[in-house]
Structures are given as C-alpha cells and as structure tokens.
N, C-alpha and C positions, 0 to 999 in steps of 0.2 A: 752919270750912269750909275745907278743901284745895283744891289745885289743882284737882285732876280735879273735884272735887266742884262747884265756880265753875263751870268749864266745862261741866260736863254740864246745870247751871241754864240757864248761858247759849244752850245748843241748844235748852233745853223754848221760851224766853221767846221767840227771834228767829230760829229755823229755822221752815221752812211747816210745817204740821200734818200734812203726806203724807211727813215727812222722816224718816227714823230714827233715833231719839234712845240716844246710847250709853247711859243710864240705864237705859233699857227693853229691852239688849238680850236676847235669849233663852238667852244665855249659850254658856259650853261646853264641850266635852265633860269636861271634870274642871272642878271647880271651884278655883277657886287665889283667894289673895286679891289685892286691887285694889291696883294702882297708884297713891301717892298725887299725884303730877303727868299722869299720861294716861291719858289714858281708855281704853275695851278696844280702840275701832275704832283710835286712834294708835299701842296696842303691839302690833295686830294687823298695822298698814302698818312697823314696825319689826319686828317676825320676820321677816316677809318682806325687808325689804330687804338683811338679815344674815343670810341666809340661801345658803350656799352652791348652791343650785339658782337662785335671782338671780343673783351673777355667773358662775355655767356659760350662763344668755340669751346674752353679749355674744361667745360663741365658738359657739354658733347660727345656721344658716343661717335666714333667712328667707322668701324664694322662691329668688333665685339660687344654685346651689353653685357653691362656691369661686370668687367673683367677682373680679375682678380691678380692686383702685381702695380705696380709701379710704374713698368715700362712700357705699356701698350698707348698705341697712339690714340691721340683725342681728332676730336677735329680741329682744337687749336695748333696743337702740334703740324698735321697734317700741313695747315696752312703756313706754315710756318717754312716745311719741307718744301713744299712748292716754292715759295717764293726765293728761298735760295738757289733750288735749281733753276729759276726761271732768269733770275739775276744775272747770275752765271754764262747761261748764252747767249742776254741780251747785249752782256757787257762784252761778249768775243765776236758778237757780233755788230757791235759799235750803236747799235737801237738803242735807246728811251730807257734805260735804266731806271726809273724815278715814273715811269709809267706803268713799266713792266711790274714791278714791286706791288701797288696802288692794284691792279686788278688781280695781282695774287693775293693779297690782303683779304681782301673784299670778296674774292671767288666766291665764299661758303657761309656768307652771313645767313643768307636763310635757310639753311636746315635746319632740318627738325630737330627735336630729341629722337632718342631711340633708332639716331641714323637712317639709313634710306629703309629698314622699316615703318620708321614716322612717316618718311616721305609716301608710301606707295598708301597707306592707312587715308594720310590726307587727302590724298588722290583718287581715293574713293568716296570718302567721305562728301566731300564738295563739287558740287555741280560744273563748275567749272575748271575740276581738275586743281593738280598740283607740281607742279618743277620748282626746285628749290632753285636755280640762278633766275628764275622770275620771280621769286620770294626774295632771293638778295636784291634784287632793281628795287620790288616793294619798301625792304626796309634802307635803302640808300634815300629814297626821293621823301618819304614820308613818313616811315613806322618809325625814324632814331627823330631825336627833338636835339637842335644845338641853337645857342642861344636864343632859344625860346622858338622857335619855329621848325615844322615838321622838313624832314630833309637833311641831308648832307649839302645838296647843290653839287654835285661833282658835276667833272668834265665829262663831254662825246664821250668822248675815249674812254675813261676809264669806266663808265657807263656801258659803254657798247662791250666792252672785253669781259664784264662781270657776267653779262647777260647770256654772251656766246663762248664761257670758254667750254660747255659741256662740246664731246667728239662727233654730235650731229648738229653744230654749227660751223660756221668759220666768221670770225671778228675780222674787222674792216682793219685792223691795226696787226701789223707783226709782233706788236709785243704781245696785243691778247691772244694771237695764234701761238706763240713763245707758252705762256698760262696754261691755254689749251692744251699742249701736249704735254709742261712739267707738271701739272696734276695727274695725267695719265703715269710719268714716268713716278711719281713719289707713291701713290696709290698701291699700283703695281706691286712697286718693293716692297715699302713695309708692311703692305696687310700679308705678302709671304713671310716676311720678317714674323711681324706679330701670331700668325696662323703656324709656322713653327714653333714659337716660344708656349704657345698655348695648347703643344700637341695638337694640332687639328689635319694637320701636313708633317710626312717625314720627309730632308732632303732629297733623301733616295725617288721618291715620289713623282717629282720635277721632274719633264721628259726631258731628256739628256739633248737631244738637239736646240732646246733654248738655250738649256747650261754651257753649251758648247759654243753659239753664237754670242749669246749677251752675256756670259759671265759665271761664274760659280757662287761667285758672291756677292752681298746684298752690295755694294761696295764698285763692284766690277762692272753689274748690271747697270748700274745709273753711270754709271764713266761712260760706258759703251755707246748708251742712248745719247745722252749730251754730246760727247763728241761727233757722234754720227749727227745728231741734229747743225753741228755748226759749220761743220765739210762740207755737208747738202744744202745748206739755208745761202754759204757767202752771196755777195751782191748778189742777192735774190728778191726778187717782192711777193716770195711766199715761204714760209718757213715748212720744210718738209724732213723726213726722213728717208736713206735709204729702203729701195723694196724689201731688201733682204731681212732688215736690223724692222722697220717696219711687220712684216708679216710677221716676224717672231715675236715680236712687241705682243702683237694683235693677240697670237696665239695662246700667251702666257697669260694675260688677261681670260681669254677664253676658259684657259685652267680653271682660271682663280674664279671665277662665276660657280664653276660645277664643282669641285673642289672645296672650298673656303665660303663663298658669302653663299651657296644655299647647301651649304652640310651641316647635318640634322644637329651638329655636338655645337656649332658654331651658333647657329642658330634657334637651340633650344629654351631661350627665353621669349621669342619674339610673339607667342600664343598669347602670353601675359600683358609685353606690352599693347599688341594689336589691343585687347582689351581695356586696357587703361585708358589709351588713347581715343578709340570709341564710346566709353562712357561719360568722359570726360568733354567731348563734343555734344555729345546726346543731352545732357545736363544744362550745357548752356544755349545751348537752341531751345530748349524748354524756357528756362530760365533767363534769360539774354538778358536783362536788365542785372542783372548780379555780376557781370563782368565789370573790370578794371572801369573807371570813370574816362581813362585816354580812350578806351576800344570806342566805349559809346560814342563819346564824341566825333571819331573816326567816322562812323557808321553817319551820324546826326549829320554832318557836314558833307559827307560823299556819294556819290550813288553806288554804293556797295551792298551787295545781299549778308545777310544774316552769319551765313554759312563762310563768307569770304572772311569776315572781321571775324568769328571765333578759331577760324584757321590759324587769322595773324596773331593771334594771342598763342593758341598751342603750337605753333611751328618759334614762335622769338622763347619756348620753354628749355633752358636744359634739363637732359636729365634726373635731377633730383628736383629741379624746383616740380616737372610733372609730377612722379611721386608723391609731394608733399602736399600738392592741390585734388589730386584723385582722393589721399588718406582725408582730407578734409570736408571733400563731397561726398564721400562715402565710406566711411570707419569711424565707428563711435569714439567719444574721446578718449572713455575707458581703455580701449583697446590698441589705441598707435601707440605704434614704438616698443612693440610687446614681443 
C-alpha cells in the first residue's frame, strides 16, 4: 500500500460518512494515472496553486480600485481568507479537508480586473453574458496550459464546487457548500474591514443589531458564523446556518451592497474603468487577429464566437497588465508614463 493509498484508507475510516472520499471520486475529464503520494483532491489543490491564473489574484482588485495603502485586500488575499475559514469547518466537521481547500483555491480564478466592475462591463459586453465562477470552470478545463495541454483535468468535485460556490447555487459536495458560505463570511468582514480603513464606513454606522448578534469585531463576526455554521451542519448532509446568525449574515451583506460597493467615494473610479475596459474590447473585435497567438488559436480550434475569446483574454488581465495594454492601444508613446 502507497501513500495516497494509506491516505485515502485513512479518509473511508475517520472522515463523517457525509464527507467526500478522494477514493470514491467521480473522477475526470481524461483519465490519467494516479499519483502514488496524493491523492486527486491534494493534486487538484496543487494545479491550482501553480497555476498562473492564482498568482494573476494578488494583482486583482477586490472591491476598491487602485487603493491606496498596503493593506487592502486583493482577490488573492481574499482567496486566501476563504480558504482558511473554509478549512476550519471542514476539519470540525470531519469533511474532505484537501477538497474543501482545492475549491477555495480555485473559487475566483475568473475574475476580471477592476473587480465585479469588470465583471458586470463583460456582462454586457458579450452576447452570451458573463459570471466569473463560469469563467473559473473556463480557465480550469482549458484557458491555464500544464504540461503542454489546455486544462487542469480536475476532479467532479472540485469542478462542481468552483462553479457553484456563488449564494444562488448549491454544490452537490458539503465541502463546496462549506466554500460557498466561507466566501460569504470573509467578504462580508473585510470589505467592512477595508471600507473602514478607507473611511468610506464609520463603526458607529453598522446597525447595532448586527453588532450585537455577530460581533463587534471584525474578529468576533467570523468566530460567530463559523461556530454557528458547525452547531448547525453536525451529522448533517447539508451544511447550514442558524435563522437567526443567518438572517443577520444576510442583512449585513445587504448594508454592505448600499453602503460600501455602490458608494459614490468607493466607487468613484469605476466611470474610468467601465471605459478601459470597453475600448479595449471594441479594438480587438475590430482588430481580432492582433490578439495573443493562444486566443487565436482557441478561437481556430473551438466553436467559440469572437466576443467569448477576447472576454477570455480581458477577464485572465490583472489590473495593471489592462492598464498597460489600453496605454498601448491608445496613448502615444510620447505620452505613457507621463
């Protein structure tokens, strides 16, 4: 018996019975042979991590564009905060740890630049719409290249839990339900976190009956939810939250929509990028043959429309790389940088 093989024993013997066992998984899309030290779910959470669409996250806006400061979250961070919290209750709740992890990873490869501004811009832009966990599935199966062929090959699982951790899904997996709500709970906190540090929100602000159920601080709030999530989930085959600790969740979030990501001081660059982002789409639909030699070929080999392959190109952009490709499409050379 090998590695992986001890291991995958050791998940039947002493993970819950609701937990997903890497032995049993449903496998995927080509088959390859097995790993003899890890299992599918731990080479599933390493492609992703070696994955250059992972570190394109840490040059990612998250809610604020181009913030000013040090400590404001990215989307790598973000993903980063999820998967700790998500760890967390997989492991007090005896689940897939090594699974749980893999679709928190992986949650946020396709977003855009310029944050879920990008996102709603692409959304308009292209005929067939835009959701960034359908843009992560996109860049899992085919946009990242590993040893020489398009795809990751990941497992069901951690496939199904990327696609549906956004809150109008539900994953066929407890660990991707697990994802599902620890991206709600990191989001939550630190865009309040960050939306305080950037003056945009004063404590005082926060209706006191959140403060009072989930916590005073940024600290208290995510204790609150994780434990509540582990009380409510035991031997369960749905991972839930109380009504209470739930509705206040909900509510807080609700703030945070009117409050924080559409307040004008928050938001006041996003005219700019809407902009960017638009001309830079407009340019290569004209022009399509001047994109990257991968796109083309993408296009040449798939039945994809026009509009879907220069998406894939501006949604896999961070941040500064769009910047630097808009100054190039349109700023004299005279003039960058000036």
């Amino acid at each position: 018996m090998n590695i992986r093989e001890s291991y995958e024993l050791f998940e039947i013997n002493n993970l819950s019975k609701y937990a997903s066992k890497s032995k049993y998984s449903k496998g995927r899309i080509f088959d390859e042979p097995k790993c003899e030290i890890r299992t599918d779910y731990q080479r599933d959470r390493d492609r992703i991590l070696h994955s250059k669409a992972f570190r394109r996250l840490k040059h990612k806006t998250q809610v604020f564009l181009s913030p000013e400061g040090d400590h404001y979250r990215t989307r790598l961070t973000h993903t980063l905060e999820v998967s700790q919290i998500a760890r967390t209750i997989a492991r007090s709740l005896k689940l897939n740890e090594d699974l749980t992890e893999a679709i928190a990873l992986g949650h946020d490869l396709g977003h855009t630049p310029f944050g879920h501004t990008g996102e709603r811009i692409l959304n308009k832009l292209v005929p067939s719409g835009f959701k960034h966990n359908e843009q992560s599935i996109r860049v899992v199966d085919f946009l990242e290249i590993r040893n020489g062929k398009p795809g990751l090959n990941l497992t069901h699982e951690v496939r199904d839990g990327i696609l549906k951790h956004p809150s109008d899904y539900k994953s066929s997996t407890l660990e991707g339900q697990i994802v599902s709500f620890s991206d709600r709970i990191a989001y939550i906190n630190h865009d309040i976190d960050d939306a305080q540090r950037a003056d945009i929100i004063k404590k005082d602000q926060i209706p006191k009956e959140f403060l009072n159920i989930l916590g005073d601080t940024h600290g208290k709030r995510i204790n609150t939810m994780i434990v509540d999530i582990i009380e409510n989930s035991k031997d369960s085959e749905e991972i839930i939250m109380s009504e209470k600790i739930f509705k206040a969740t909900t509510k807080l979030r609700s703030f945070l929509f009117e409050n924080v990501y559409f307040n004008k001081v928050a938001k006041s660059e996003e005219d700019k990028a809407t902009f960017i982002i638009e001309r830079i789409f407009e340019y290569y639909y004209k022009y399509f043959e001047s994109l990257p030699e991968f796109y083309i070929k993408i296009y040449n080999n798939n039945n994809f429309s026009k509009e879907e392959i220069i998406k894939d190109y501006i949604a896999g952009m961070t941040d500064t790389y769009v910047m630097s490709v808009f100054e190039e499409l349109y700023i004299p050379k005279p003039w960058r940088n000036k």
